[in-house]
N, C-alpha and C positions, 0 to 999 in steps of 0.2 A: 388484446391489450386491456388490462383495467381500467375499469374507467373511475375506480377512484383513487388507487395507486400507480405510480410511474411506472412504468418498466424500466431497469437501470443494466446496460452492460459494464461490469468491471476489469481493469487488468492492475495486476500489481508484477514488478518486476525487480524491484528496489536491493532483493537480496539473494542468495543460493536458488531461494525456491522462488517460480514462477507461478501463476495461477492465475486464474480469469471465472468469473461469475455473471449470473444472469440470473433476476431477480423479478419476479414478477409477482403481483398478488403475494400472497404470501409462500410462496414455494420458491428458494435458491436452488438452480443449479452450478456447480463450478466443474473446474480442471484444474490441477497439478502436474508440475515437472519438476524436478530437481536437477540440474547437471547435467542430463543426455545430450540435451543440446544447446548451444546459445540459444538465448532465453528471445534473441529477434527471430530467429529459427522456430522455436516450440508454441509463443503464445497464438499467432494467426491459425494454425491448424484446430487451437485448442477452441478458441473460438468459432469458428465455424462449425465444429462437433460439436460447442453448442449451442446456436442458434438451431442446427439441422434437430437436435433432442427437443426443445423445447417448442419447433415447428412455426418461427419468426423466422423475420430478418432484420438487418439494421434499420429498415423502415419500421418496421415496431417495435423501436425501442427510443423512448423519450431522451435520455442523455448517455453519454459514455463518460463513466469516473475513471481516477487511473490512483493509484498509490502516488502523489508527488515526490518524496522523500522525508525527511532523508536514509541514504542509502547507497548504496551502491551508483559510483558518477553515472556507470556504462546503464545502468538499470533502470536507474531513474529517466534518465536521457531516451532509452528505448520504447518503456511505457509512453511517456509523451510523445516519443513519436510517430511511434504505432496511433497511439489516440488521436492524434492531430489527424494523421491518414485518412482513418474512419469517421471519425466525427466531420472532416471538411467534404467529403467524399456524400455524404450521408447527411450534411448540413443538421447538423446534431449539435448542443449545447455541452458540455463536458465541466466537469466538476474533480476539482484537485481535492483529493484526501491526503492526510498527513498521515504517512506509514506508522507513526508510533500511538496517534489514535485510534487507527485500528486492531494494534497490539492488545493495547488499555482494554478495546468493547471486547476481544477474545475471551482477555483475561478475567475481565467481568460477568462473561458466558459461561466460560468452561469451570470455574473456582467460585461463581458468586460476591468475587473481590467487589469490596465499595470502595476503600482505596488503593491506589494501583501507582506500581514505580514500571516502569517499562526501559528498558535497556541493549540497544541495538549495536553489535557490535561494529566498528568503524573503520576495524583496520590500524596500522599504523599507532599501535596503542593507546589510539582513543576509544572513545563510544559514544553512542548518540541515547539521549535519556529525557525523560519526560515524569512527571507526575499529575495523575488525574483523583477527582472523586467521584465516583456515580451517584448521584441522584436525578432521578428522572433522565438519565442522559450522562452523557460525561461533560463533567466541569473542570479546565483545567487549573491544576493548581503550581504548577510552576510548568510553564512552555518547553521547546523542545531545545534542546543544548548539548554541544559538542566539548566534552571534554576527557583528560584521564579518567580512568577508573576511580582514583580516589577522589574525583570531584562529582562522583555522584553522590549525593546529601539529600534524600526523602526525606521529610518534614511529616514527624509522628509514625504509628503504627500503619504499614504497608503490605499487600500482597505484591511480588514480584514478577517479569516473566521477561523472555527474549536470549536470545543468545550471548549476549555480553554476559551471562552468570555461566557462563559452559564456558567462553575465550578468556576471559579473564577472571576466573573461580577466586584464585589465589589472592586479589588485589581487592575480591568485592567481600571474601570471607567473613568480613570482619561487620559487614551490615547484616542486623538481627532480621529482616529479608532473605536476604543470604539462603539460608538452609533449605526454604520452603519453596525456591523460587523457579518458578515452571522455564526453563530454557528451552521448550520446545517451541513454545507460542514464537509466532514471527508474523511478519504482515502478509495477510493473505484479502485475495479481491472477496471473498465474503462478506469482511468485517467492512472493507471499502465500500462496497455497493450497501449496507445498510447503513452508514454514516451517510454516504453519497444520495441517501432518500431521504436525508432530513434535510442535509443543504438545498436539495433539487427545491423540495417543497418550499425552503426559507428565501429562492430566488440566488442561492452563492453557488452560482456557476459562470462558464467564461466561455467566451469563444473559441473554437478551434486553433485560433491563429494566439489569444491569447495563453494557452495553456503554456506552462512553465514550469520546471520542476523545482522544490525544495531545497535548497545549497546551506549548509551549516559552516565547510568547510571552503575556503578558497581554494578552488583548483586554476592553476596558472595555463596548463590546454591538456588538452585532448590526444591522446596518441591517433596514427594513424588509423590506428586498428579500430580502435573507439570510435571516432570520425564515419567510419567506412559503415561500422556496424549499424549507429545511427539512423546514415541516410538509410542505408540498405531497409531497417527497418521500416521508414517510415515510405519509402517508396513501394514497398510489400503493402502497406497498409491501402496504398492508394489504389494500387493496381486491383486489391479482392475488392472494389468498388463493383 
């Protein structure tokens, strides 16, 4: 382990695609899934493929972050509780990152963007949207909000990115963003665990017990399915103790 940098494991669940990173010094390793399997199914395996690559265990690794949301109810719910698993399991600190600021730090990676509109599709013809600026870090300029497509309104010249320009093309057309706007970026435990090393450092993290995930939107319960998946997950979590 560094002994001037954290080790940080991340999981991000929030959307279609799954992923989890492990971050150490300066070299990330991660994992990706997409679909093959429930995402309470895929991210444990992926994790431990890499702990075993990178020649750790949960004992060296300083915090576990997780994507909080918003996102996907089942997703966000499962990150948390897979991380609660591990982190109470492992008496580890844990740190919520906001899925659409990990979008923003991609999109500032991958395009150089300094300002950045980020737009996560929500389902239900909404979308969940955020604007940041980079300097030195990302600064947010308008926080993260759940609304129709036509109520996403960036303020000045923008780079764009996330899947709400691919699910709702037709209804964002008409923002001069629009055209150039990366829809492949989505939240991935990369962008997490490098955000998740600057809170670690600034002291913004939480207990295992209190990790909680992101809610934009009121959801009134849980199907069974959701419920089950949940536990399921996070009793997975506890048992790779």
């Amino acid at each position: 382990m560094s002994t001037l940098l954290p080790t940080l494991l991340a999981i991000e669940t929030s959307s279609e695609l799954a992923s989890c990173a492990l971050l150490r010094g300066d070299v990330v390793l991660s994992r990706a899934s997409s679909g093959v399997r429930t995402h309470s199914q895929s991210i444990l395996p992926m994790v431990q493929e890499l702990l075993a690559e990178a020649g750790v265990t949960l004992a060296d690794v300083d915090a576990i972050a997780y994507g909080s949301g918003p996102g996907s109810f089942t997703g966000v719910r499962t990150a948390c509780g897979i991380v609660q698993g591990l982190a109470y399991g492992a008496k580890l600190p844990v740190v919520p990152v906001v899925t659409l600021d990990a979008m923003a730090l991609a999109c500032h990676q991958q395009h150089g963007a300094q300002r950045i509109v980020t737009v996560l599709d929500a389902r239900m013809g909404e979308v969940y949207w955020a604007q940041y600026d980079y300097q030195d870090g990302l600064q947010i300029v308008a926080p993260p909000a759940l609304s129709a497509p036509a109520g996403v309104a960036p303020q000045g010249d923008v780079a764009a990115c996330g899947n709400g320009f691919s699910a709702y093309a037709e209804a964002l057309a008409a923002l001069p963003c629009a055209a150039t706007a990366d829809a492949a970026i989505m939240p991935h435990a990369v962008q997490v665990a490098q955000l998740a090393r600057i809170a670690f450092a600034a002291g913004q993290f939480v207990t295992a017990a209190e990790a909680q995930p992101l809610y934009l939107r009121n959801k009134i319960a849980f199907t069974s399915a959701e419920r089950q998946e949940m536990q399921q997950a996070k009793a997975a979590a506890e048992s790779a103790q």
